[in-house]
N, C-alpha and C positions, 0 to 999 in steps of 0.2 A: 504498500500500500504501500524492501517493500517499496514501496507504495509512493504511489505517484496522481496523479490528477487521472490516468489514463487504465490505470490498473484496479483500481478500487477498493482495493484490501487490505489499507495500513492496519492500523490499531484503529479502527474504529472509524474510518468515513464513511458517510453515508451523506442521505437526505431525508426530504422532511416528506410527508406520504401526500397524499391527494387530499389537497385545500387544510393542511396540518404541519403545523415548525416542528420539527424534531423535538422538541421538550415535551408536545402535546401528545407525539406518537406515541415517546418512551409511557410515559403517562398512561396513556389508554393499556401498552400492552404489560407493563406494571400491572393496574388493576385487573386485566383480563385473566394474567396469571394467578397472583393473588386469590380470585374467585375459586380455581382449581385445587387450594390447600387449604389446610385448618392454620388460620397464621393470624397474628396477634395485631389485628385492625391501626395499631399504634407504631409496627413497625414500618407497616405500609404508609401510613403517614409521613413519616422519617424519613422512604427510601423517596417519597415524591419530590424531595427539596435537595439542592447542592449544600454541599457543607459550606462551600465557603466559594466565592465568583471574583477573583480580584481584576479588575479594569483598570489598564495602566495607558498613559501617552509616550509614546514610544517616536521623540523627535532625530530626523537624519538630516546628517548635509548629505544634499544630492551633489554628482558629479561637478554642476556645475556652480557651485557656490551656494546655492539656495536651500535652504532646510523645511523641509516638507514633516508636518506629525502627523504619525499614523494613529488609529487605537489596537490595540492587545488585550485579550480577555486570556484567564484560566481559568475554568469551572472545574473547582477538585466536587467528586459527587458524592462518595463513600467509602470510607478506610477500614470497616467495621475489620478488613480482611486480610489488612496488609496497608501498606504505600499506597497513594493514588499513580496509574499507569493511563499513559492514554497522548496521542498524534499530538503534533504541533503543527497546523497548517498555517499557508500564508497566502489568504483566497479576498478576491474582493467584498463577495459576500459572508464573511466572517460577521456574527453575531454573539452578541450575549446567552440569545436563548438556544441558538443553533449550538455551541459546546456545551450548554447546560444537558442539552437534551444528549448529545454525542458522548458526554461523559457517563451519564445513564447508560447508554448500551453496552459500554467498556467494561462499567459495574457487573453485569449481567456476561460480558463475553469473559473476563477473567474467573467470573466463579462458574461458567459451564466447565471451565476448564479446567476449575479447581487451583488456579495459580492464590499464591497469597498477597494478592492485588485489589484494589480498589478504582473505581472510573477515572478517568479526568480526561480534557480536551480544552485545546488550547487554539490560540490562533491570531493573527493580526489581520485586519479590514485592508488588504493591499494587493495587487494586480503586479505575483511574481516577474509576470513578462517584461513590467514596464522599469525593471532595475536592472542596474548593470551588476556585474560580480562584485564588484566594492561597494555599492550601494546596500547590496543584499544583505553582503559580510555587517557592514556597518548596524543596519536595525536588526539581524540577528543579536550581535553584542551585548546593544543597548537593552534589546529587548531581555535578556538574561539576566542583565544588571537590574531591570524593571522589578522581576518577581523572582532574584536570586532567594530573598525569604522564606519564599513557599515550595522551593521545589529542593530538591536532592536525595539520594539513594535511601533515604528512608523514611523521605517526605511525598515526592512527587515527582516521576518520573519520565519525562516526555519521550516522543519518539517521533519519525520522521511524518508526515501526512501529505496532503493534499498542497505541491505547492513546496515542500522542504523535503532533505534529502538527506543521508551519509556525510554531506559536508556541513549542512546547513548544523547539523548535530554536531559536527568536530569543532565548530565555531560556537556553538553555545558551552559544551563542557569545557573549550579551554577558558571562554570569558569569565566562569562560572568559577575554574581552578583556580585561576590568576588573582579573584576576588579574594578565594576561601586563601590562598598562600600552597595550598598543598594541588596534585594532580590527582582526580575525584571522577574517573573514568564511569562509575557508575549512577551518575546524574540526568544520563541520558541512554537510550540506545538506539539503534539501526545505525552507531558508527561506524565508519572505516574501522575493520580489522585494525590495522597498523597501529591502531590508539586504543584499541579495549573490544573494538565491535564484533561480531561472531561470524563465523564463516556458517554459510546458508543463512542468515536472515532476513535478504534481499529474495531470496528462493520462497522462503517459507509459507507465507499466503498460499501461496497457488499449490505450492507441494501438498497442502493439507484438504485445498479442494479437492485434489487428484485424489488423494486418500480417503475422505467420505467420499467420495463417487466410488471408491472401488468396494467400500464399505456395504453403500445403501444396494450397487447393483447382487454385492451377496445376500442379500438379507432377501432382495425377491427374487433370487435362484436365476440371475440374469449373467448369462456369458459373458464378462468385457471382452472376450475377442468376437464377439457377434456384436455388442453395441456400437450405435452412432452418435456423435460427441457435436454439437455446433456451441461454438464458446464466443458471446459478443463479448469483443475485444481484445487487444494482446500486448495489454503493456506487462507486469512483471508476473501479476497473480495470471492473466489468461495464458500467457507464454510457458508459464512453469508448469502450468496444469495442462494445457495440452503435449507439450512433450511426454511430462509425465505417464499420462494414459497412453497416449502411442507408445509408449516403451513398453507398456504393459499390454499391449494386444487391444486396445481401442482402436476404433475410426473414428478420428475427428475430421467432420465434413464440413467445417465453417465455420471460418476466424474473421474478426471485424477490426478493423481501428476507426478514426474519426471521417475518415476520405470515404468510407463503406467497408463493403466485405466481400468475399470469395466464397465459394462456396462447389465442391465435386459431391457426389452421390457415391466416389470411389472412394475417397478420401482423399487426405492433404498430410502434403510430409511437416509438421511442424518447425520441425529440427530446420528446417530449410529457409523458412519466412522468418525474416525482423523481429524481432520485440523491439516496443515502442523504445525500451532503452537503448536497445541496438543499431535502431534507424528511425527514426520518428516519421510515421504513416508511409509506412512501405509495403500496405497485404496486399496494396490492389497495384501493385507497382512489379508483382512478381511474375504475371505472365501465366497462372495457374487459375484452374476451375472458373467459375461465371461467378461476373459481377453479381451482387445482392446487397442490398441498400439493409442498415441495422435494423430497420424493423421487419424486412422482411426475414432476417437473421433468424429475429426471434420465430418465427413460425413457421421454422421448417421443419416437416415432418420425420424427427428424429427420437432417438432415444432418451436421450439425455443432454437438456438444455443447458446453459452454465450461462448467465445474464454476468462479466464478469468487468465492468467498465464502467460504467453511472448510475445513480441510483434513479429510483421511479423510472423502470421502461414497462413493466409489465403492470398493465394499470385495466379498470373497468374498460378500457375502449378494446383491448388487444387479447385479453383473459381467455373470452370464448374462442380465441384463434387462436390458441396455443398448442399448435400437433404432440409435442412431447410427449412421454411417459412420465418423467419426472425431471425436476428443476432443483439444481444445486447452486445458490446464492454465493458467486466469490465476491460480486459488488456486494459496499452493505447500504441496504435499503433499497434491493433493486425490485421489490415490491409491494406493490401500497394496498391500504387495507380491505380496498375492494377487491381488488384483484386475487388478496389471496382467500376471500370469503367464497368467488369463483372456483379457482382451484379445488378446496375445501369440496366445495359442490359437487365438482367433477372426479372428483378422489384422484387429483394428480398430487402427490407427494412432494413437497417442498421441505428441503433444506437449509436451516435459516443461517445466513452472515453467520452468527453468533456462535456455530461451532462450525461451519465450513471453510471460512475462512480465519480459524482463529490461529492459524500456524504464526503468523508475523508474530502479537503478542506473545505468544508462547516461547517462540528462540529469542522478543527479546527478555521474557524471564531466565531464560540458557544465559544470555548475554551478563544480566546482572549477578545471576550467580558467577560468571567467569569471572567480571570486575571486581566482587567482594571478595573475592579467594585470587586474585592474580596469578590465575591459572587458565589458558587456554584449554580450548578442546576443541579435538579434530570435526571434521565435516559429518565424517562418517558417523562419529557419537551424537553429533547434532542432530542427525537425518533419525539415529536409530531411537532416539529420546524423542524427538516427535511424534516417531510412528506409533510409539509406547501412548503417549499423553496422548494424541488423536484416537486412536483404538480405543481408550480408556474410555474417553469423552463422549465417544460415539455410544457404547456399550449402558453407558449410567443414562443417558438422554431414550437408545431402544429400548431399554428397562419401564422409562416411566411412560412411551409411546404406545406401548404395550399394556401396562396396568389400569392406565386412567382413561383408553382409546377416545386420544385426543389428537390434532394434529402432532409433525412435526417440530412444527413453531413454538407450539406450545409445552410440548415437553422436555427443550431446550428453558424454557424460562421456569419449567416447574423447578428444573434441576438447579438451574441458578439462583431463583429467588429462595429455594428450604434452606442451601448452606449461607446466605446472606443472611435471611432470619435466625437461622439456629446462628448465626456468630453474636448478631443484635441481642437474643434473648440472652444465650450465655455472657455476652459482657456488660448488658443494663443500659442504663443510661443515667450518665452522669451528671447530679443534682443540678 
């Protein structure tokens, strides 16, 4: 996510659903969940509000002499668990209520996963495009120096989003180190290796979609070397997960970027086509399978959809034209609440963000255990600790999809919202 504007799978991006800000969604599916358990009406209360939202002015000199302020929000949401964990983006539309509610989800994606983490999302109101690398550098800095108070390895933890990257990260922990006197590698993660970062956690997202898809097709006795794979989009999370599956005996028959998408009935060599990292809008530039515009993407008569690049595409208008069998979420929020009430309808199987693509969070919890022990660990331990936590993940979430026969969706949030409660109940609330 990781993670990038084109990928969708940092720690925690998303969007807000149809005619609803992200604070309103998490909100609704809060309560929704909530309804499904016996839980203590007061906790629910608690889990509706951020702990703490700091709004800072975050002023640069531009290149050319001029000093432009931007604003900076943090919305940490709940530490009941651990440190708050959760993106640092740097998007025009960056809002107060938009990380309050983004911090919410993180809440929820860390405890499917059982990490000992708590929400948070962050972000500045600013148009990455329109700075140059020293400009960037610069309200990176400052912005660390803004809310060095609230954040560090055992406060609040950011990570790369929508908009920032592995550098924009190498620039906030040294700002941050250089504050504190000492180097504090784990203040942040999705760095560069070379400074504390983890090797696979640029992978990770998409590796973990790969991994619940190969999950959910055993579960309905579905060959992956007989399924068909169409994935909108291919920045980090759709590129890792489509290789992935073609390694494993998938066909992936269509891949998107922003230019459109491709699409054969034989299949596509993945390994072959760009990631957005790679080449920026290169699928349709390769000379393979027929043109297909992303929404017709979405409705192609396949096995296994993967919506893996912006939130809200599968909405009330396109629900009923959804050929698939079943829909594995790498974007997060890439479906809004009508759409998935459709689905619901039609018993097509949905996979929610919140443990499909929770691989990114997950290695950067690897990452901070590596920083607090200043001990590296190989690829290979990365990838195999993943598969271990994803399995798990999957396994506690088919557990409650099965006892309570509820969606997907919902038995991801049952599982996240009981071990939030039971942390709440067992540690009170202080006078």
């Amino acid at each position: 996510m990781s993670s990038d504007t084109h990928s969708g799978g940092s720690e925690g991006s998303g969007s807000s659903a149809e005619a609803e800000s992200a604070v309103e969604t998490a909100r609704r599916q809060l309560a929704h969940a909530a309804d499904q358990l016996d839980i203590d009406p007061n906790v629910v209360e608690r889990l509706r509000h951020p702990k703490k939202v700091q709004e800072v002015t975050v002023p640069v000199e531009r290149d050319d002499g001029t000093v432009e302020v931007f604003t900076g929000y943090r919305a940490q949401h709940d530490s009941v668990r651990g440190p708050h964990k959760g993106g640092l983006r740097f998007h025009p539309e960056v809002t107060r209520d938009e990380c309050v509610g983004l911090g919410m989800w993180m809440t929820w994606k860390c405890a499917v996963m059982d990490l000992p983490f708590g929400g948070a999302k962050g972000g500045i109101a600013v148009d990455p495009k329109s700075l140059s690398t020293d400009e960037k550098e610069r309200l990176t800095r400052r912005l660390a120096e803004e809310i060095r108070d609230i954040i560090g390895p055992t406060q609040d933890i950011p990570a790369p989003d929508m908009g920032t990257d592995p550098q924009t990260m190498a620039w906030l922990m040294d700002a941050y180190s250089m504050q504190e006197g000492e180097t504090i590698p784990g203040v942040v993660t999705g760095k560069p290796p070379v400074i504390g970062g983890s090797k696979g956690r640029e992978e990770a997202p998409g590796r973990s979609v790969a991994i619940v898809t190969r999950e959910l097709l055993e579960y309905y006795d579905r060959d992956i070397e007989e399924t068909t794979v169409a994935i909108q989009g291919f920045g980090s999370v759709a590129a890792n997960a489509a290789r992935l599956l073609d390694d494993w005996g998938g066909t992936v028959v269509a891949v998107s970027d922003v230019t459109g998408g491709v699409y054969d009935p034989d299949g596509l060599d993945p390994h072959a086509i760009p990631s957005h990292d790679e080449e920026p809008e290169a699928v349709t530039r390769q000379g393979v399978g027929e043109r297909v515009s992303n929404d017709e993407l979405l409705e192609l008569d396949v096995d296994v959809l993967i919506p893996a690049a912006v939130g809200n595409v599968l909405t009330a208008d396109n629900a009923d034209d959804i050929a698939a069998s079943f829909v594995v979420e790498g974007a997060n929020g890439p479906t809004t609440s009508k759409a998935d009430e459709i689905f619901a309808q039609r018993e097509i199987p949905v996979i929610p963000d919140i443990l499909a693509n929770a691989g990114g969070v997950t290695v950067s919890y690897f990452e901070w255990l590596q920083d607090i022990n200043r001990r590296a660990w190989s690829l290979e331990r990365v990838n195999d600790e993943l598969e271990t936590e994803m399995v798990d993940a999957w396994t506690d979430v088919r557990s409650e999809y099965e006892r309570r026969d509820v969606t997907w969706r919902d038995a991801a949030y049952v599982v996240a919202l009981s071990r939030i409660a039971d942390a709440h109940e067992a540690r009170g609330l202080w006078p």
